[in-house]
C-alpha positions in Angstrom: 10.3 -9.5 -3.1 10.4 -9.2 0.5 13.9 -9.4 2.4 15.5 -13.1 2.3 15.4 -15.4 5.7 18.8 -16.4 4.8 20.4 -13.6 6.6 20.3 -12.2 9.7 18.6 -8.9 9.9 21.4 -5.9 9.7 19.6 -3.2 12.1 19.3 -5.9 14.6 22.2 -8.0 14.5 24.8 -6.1 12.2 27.7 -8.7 13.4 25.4 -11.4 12.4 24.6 -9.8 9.3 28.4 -9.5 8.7 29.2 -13.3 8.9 26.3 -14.3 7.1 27.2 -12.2 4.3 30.8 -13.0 4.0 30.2 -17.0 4.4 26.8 -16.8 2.0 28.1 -14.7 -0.8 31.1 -17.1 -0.4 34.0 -14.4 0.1 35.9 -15.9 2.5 35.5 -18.6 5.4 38.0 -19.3 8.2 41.1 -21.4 8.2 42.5 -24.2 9.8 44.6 -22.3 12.4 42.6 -19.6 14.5 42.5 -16.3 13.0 43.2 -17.0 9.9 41.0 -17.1 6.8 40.8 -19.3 3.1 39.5 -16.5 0.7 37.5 -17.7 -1.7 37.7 -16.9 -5.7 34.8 -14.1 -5.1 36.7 -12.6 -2.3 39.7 -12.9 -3.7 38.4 -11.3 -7.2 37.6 -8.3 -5.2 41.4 -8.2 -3.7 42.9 -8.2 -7.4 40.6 -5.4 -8.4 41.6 -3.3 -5.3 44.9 -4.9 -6.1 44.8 -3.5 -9.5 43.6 -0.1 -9.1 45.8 0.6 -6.1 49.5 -0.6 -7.6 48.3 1.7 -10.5 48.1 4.7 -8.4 51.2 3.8 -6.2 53.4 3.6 -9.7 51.9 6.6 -10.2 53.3 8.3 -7.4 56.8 7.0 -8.2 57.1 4.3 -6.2 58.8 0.6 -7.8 57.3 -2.6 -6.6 59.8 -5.3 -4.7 59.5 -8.1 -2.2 61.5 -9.3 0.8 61.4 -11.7 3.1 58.7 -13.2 5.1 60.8 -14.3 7.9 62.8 -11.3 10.0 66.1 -11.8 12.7 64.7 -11.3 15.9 67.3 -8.8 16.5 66.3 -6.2 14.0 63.1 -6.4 15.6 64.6 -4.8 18.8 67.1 -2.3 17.1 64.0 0.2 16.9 62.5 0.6 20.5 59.3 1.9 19.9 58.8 -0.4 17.1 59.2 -4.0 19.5 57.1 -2.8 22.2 54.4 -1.7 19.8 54.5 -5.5 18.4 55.1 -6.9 21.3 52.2 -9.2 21.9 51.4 -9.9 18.3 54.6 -11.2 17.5 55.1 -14.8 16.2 58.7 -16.4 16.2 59.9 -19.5 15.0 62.3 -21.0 17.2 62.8 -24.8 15.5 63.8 -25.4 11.7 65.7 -28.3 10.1 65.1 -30.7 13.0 67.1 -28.4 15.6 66.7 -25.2 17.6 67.6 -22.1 15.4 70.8 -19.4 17.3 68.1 -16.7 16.6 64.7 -16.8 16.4 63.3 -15.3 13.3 59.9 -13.4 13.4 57.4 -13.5 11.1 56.5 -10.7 9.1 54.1 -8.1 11.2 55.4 -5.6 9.1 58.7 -4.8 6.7 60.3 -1.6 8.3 63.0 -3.5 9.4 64.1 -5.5 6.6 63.6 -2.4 4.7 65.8 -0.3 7.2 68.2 -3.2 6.3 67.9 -3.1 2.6 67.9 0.8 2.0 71.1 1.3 4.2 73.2 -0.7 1.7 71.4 0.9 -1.8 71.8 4.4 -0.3 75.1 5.9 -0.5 74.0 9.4 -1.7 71.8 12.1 -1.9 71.5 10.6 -5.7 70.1 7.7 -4.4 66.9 9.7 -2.9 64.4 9.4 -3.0 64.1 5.8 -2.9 60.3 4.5 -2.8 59.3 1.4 -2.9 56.2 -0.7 -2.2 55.9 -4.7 -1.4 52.3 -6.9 -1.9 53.0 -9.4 1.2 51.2 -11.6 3.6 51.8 -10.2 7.6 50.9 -12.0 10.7 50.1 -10.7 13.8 49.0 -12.8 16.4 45.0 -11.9 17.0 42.9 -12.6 20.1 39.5 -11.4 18.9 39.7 -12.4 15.3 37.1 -11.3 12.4 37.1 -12.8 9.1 38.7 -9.4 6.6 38.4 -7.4 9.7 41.2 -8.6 12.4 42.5 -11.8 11.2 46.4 -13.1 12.6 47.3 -13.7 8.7 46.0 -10.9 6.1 47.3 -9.7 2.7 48.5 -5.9 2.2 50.7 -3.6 0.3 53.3 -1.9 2.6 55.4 1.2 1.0 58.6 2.3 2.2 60.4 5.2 1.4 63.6 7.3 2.4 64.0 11.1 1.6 66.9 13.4 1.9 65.2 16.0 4.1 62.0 15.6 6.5 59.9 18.0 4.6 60.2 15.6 1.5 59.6 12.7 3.4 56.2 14.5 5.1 54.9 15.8 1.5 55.2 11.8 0.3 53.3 10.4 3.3 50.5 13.1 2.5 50.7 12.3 -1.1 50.0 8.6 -0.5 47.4 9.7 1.7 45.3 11.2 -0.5 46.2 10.9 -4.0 46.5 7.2 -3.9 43.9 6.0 -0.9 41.5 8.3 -0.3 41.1 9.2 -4.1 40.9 5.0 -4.4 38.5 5.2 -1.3 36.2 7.4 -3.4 36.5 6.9 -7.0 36.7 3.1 -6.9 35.2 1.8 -3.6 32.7 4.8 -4.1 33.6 5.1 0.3 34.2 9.2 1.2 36.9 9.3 4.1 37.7 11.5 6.6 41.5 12.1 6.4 43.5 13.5 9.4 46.4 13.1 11.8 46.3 10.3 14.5 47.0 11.3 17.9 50.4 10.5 19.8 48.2 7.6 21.4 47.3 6.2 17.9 50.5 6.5 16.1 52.2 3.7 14.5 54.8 2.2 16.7 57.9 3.9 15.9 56.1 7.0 13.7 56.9 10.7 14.5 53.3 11.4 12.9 50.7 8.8 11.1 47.9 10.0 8.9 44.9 8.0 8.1 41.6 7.5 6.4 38.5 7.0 8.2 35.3 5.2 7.1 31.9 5.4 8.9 30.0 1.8 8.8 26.6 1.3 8.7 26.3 0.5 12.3 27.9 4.1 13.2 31.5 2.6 13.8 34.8 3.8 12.4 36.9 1.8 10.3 40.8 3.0 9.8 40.9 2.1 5.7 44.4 2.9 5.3 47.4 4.8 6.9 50.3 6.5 6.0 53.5 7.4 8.7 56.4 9.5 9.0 59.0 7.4 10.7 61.5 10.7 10.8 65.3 9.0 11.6 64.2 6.8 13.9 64.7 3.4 11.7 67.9 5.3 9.8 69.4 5.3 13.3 68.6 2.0 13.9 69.8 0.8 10.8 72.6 2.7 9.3 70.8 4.5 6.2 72.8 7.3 6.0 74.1 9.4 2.7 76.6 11.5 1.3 74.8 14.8 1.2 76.0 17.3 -1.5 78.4 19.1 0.2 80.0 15.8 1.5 78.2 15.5 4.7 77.1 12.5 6.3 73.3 12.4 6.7 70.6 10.0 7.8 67.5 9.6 6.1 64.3 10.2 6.7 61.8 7.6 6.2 57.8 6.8 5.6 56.2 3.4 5.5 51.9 3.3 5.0 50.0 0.6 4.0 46.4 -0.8 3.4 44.8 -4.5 3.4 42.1 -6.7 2.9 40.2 -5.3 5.7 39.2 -2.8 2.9 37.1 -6.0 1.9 35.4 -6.2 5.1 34.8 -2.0 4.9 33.1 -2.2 1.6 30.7 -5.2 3.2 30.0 -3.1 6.3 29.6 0.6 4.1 27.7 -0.1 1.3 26.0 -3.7 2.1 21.7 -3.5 3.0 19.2 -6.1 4.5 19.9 -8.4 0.8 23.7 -8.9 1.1 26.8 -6.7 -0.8 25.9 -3.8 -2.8 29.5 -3.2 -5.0 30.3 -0.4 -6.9 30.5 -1.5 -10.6 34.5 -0.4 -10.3 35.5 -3.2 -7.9 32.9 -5.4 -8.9 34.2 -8.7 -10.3 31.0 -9.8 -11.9 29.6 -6.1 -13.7 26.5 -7.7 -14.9 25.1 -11.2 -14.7 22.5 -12.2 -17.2 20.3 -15.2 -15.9 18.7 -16.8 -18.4 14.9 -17.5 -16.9 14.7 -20.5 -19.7 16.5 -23.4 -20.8 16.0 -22.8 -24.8 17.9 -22.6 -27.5 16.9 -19.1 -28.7 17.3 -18.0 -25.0 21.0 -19.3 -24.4 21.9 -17.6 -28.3 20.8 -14.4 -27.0 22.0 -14.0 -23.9 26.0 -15.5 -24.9 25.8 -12.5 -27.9 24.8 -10.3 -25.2 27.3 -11.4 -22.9 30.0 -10.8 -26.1 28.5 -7.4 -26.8 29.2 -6.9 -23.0 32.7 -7.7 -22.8 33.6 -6.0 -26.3 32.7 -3.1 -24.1 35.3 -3.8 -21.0 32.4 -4.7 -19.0 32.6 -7.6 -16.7 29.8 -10.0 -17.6 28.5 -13.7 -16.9 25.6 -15.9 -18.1 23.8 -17.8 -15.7 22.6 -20.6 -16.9 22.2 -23.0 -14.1 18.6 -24.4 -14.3 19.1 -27.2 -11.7 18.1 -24.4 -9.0 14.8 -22.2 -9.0 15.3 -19.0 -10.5 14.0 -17.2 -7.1 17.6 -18.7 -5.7 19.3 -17.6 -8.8 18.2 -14.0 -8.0 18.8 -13.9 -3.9 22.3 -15.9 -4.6 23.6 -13.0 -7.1 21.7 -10.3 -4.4 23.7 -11.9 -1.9 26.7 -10.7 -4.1 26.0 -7.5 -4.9 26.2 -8.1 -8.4 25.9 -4.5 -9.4 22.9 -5.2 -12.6 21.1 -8.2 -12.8 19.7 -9.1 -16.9 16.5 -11.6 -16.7 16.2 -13.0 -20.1 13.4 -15.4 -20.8 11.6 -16.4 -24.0 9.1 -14.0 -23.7 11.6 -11.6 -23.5 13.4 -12.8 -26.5 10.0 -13.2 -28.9 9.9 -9.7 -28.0 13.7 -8.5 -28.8 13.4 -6.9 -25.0 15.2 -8.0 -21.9 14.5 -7.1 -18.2 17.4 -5.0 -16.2 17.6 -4.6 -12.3 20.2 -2.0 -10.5 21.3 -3.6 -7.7 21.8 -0.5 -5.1 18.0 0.5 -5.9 16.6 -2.7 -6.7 14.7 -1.2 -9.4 13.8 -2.7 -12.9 12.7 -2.3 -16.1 12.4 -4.0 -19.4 14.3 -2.3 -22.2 14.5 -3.1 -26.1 18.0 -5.8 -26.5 19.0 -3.4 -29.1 19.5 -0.7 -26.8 20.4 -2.9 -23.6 24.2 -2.3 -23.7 24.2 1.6 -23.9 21.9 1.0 -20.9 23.9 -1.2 -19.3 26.9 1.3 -19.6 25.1 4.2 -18.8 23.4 2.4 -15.4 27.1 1.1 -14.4 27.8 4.8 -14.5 25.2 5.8 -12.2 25.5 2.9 -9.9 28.6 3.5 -8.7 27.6 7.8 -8.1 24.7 6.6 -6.6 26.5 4.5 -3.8 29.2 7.5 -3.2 26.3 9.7 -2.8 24.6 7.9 -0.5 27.2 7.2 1.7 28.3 11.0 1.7 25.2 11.8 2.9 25.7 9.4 5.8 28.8 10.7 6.5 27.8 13.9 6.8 24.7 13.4 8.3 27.1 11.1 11.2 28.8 13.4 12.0 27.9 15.6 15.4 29.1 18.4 16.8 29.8 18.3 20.5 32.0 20.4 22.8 33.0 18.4 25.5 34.7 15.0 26.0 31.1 13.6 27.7 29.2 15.2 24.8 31.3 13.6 22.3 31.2 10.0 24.1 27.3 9.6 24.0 27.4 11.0 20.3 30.2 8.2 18.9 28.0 5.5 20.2 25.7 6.9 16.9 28.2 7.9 14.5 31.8 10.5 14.6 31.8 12.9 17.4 34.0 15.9 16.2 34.8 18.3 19.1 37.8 20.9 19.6 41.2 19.4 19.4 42.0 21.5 22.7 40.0 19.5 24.8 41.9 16.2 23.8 44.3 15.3 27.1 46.3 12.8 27.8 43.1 12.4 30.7 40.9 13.3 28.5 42.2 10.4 25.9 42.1 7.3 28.0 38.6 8.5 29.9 37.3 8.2 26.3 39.0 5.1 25.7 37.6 3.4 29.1 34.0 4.0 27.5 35.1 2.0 24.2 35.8 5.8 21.4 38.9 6.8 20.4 40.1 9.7 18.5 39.9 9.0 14.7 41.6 11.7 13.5 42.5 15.3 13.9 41.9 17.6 11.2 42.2 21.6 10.8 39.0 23.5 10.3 38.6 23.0 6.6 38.7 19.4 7.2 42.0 18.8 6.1 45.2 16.9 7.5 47.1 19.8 9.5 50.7 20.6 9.1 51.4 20.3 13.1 48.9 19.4 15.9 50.3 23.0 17.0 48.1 24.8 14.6 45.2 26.9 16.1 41.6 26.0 15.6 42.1 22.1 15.0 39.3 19.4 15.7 39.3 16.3 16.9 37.1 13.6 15.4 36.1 10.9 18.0 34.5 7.4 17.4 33.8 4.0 18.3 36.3 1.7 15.7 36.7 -2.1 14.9 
């Protein structure tokens, strides 16, 4: 089967190819104010398996899920410098409620450090109290002039955590556990998506961070994509807002705090990383639909077949469906559940059945072969296995093969318009950091020479990884 004329082609019009994908494998379409974005049941059964896996691994590392308001005072807004004129222009305030103008304006959530700066100084009192960690699944706006559906859109859905420790070093070691034992170990054992993991640059930090870490993807297109991130906020919100403790010896002390975070723009990653010329390409892990078995016949024997199939499926924990819409050509059938990435396709037809076989096609390879239906399940399991390798292998190799040694800032500029440019961390300038900026890169991340997140950016030897980024 050659590839479908329903999308656009992805070497020659990748932002094409993005939109056609998201609005034809029906993940998400946009809303009725600009920038923001209705997600669809298949879009949004990929958020509540990211959803899913990630709360796992966040109660894991300790933290307590709670929620807080969506609408913020103004005021707190401006008690943390740094932290208003990073929002600044993305902020949206409502000024009118009940019929008459409010005394304050009240913001709407771009992000929770506030009200959380609010919150933890009245349940800390003492060094008993710490740590405190706790995690929120919200809704943020932030007002968005270039917007892309999953990508950059004024309204998106996240999880944002928010601790406070009793000393900075326990407040660093959390930020770099979130980093990498709950989203890049998410990254790569569920959305089958290696990261590079590093510090951000003073440029690039959160506003109102002391130090932000990250996780970088490479795209298809050679672009960066920041997956997740993870800050230090030291005691600059505990200043602002009073979260101070009694330490052990009686002592007044203020906390120190973190705050990191990831959305559904890890939706538009996984379109962009592992999607090909056909549409999505999911790892069986996130996958809502496992395996779809499309029944190529409308008979009785047929239909019997594939629901016990189906059952045998599920007694399994395997995600399956039958398809067994015959209104539309079966040629359809196949380039619609392409389109979603559906990671193994079953065709079952009464051929098939006379024979007790059915016909199996991997979705990242496309291959397929007809197997005995006693066996089909082990199969099944087995393929679902190597699936979801397969896609993490392949895009390690990209990674690796994207990345290019350079060592100067001009070097590295013509090499990120092809994938990450990784050059020494010495030659990164303030100069240095906006004339790369001016030509569209940025520095991704900085990382010591093992590849690792470094303690300090004082540490010798560290390199600097420089891209272009959505």
């Amino acid at each position: 089967m050659g590839q479908p004329a329903i999308l656009k082609s992805q070497r020659d019009d990748f932002p094409g190819w993005y939109q056609d994908v998201v609005a034809k494998a029906e993940l998400a379409e946009n809303g009725a104010v600009r920038g923001t974005m209705v997600i669809r049941p298949y879009g949004y059964g990929l958020w509540e398996r990211m959803q899913s896996e990630l709360d796992a691994r966040i109660k894991r590392a300790g933290a307590e899920n709670v929620y807080l308001p969506l609408l913020i005072p103004y005021s707190y807004i401006q008690k943390e410098a740094e932290h208003v004129k990073g929002f600044k222009f993305e902020l949206a305030t409502v000024t009118h409620a009940g019929g008459k103008q409010l005394e304050e304006a009240l913001t709407i959530r771009p992000s929770s450090e506030t009200l959380f700066g609010d919150v933890m100084a009245r349940w800390v009192q003492s060094h008993r109290d710490l740590p405190l960690l706790l995690n929120q699944w919200a809704n943020v706006v932030r007002w968005e002039l270039r917007p892309r559906l999953f990508l950059r859109t004024t309204e998106f859905l996240w999880q944002e955590g928010h601790t406070a420790h009793a000393t900075a070093a326990g407040a660093s070691a959390y930020a770099l556990r979130i980093l990498t034992d709950v989203y890049q170990d998410f990254m790569g054992r569920v959305l089958a998506l290696p990261v590079l993991v590093g510090r951000k640059t003073r440029r690039e930090r959160f506003a109102g961070a002391v130090n932000t870490l990250t996780c970088e993807a490479l795209m298809r297109d050679g672009k960066a994509l920041q997956m997740a991130t993870s800050h230090e906020l030291g005691q600059n919100f505990s200043r602002a807002f009073g979260i101070n403790f009694a330490d052990s010896d009686g002592s007044q002390q203020f906390a120190w705090t973190t705050s990191w975070g990831s959305s559904t723009r890890m939706i538009g990653g996984l379109i962009m990383a592992h999607g090909d010329e056909y549409g999505l390409r999911l790892p069986p892990m996130i996958a809502p639909v496992q395996v779809v078995i499309v029944v190529v016949h409308d008979e009785p024997a047929v239909l019997r077949v594939a629901d016990q199939l189906a059952r045998h499926l599920i007694d399994q924990g395997i995600r399956a469906r039958v398809d067994r819409d015959l209104t539309r050509s079966l040629g359809r059938r196949i380039i619609d559940w392409e389109l979603k990435g559906v990671p193994i396709r079953v065709e079952l037809g009464s051929r098939d059945v006379a024979a007790h076989r059915c016909v199996l096609v991997r979705r990242d390879t496309r291959s397929k072969e007809s197997v005995a239906e006693s066996e089909a399940v082990a199969l099944i399991g087995g393929a679902l296995s190597a699936i979801q390798q397969n896609l993490y292998e392949d895009r390690l190799q990209a990674l690796r093969a994207g990345i290019i040694e350079t060592s100067s800032i001009e070097a590295a500029i013509e090499a990120a318009q092809r994938g990450f440019a990784r050059l020494p961390y010495a030659l990164i300038t303030e100069e240095s950091e906006a004339a790369l900026a001016q030509r569209g890169v940025t520095v991704r991340c900085i990382q010591d020479s093992d590849g690792h997140v470094p303690t300090s950016e004082d540490q010798p030897g560290l390199t600097a990884i420089v891209g272009r980024a959505y």
